[in-house]
C-alpha positions in Angstrom: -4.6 14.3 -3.7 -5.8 17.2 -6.1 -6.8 14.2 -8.6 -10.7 15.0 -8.7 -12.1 17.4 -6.7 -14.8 15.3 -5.4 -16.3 11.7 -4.9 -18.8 11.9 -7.7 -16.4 13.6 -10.2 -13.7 11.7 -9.2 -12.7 8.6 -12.2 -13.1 5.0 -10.7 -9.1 4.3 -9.5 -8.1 8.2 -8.7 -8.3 7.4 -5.4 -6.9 4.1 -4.9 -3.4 2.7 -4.5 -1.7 1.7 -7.7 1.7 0.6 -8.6 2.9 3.6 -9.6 2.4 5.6 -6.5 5.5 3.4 -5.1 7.9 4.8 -8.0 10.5 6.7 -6.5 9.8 5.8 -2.6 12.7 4.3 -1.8 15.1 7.4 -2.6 13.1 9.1 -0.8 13.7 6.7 2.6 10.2 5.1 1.9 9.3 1.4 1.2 6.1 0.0 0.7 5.7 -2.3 3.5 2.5 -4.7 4.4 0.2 -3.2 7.3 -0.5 -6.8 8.2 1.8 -9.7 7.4 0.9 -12.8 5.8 2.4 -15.0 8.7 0.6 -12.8 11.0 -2.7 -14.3 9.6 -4.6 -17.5 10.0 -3.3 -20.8 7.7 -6.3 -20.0 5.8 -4.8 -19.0 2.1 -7.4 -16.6 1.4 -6.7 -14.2 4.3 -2.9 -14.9 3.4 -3.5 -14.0 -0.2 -5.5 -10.9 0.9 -2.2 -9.1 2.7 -0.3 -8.7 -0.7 -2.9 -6.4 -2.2 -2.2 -3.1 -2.4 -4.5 -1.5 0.1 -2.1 -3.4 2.5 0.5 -1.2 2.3 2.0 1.6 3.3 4.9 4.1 2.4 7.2 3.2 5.8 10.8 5.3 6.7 13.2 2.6 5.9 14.2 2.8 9.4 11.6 1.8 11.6 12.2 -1.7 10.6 15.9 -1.8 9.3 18.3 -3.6 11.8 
């Protein structure tokens, strides 16, 4: 990421995930995909809640988890 060139400089969000970092992934073979999975999680809803944010996901090759 050539977004700021440091931590100070850097402009609070540069270097966090946001919706539009997703835009375009899936023709390139990439889907965001959750790290950890909701049902994966206690029956707690704030730790369920927690696994949609967006620091939860990752750009994953389509087929890793495709059947």
């Amino acid at each position: 990421l050539d977004r700021c060139s440091d931590d100070e400089s850097c402009e609070l969000g540069l270097r966090q995930i946001v919706p539009n970092d997703y835009i375009g992934t899936k023709n390139d073979g990439y889907t965001p995909t959750h790290l950890m999975w909701p049902e994966l999680m206690t029956s707690d809803p704030d730790p369920r809640l927690a696994t949609f944010t967006l620091t939860n996901m990752a750009p994953l090759q389509s087929s890793l988890y495709e059947e």
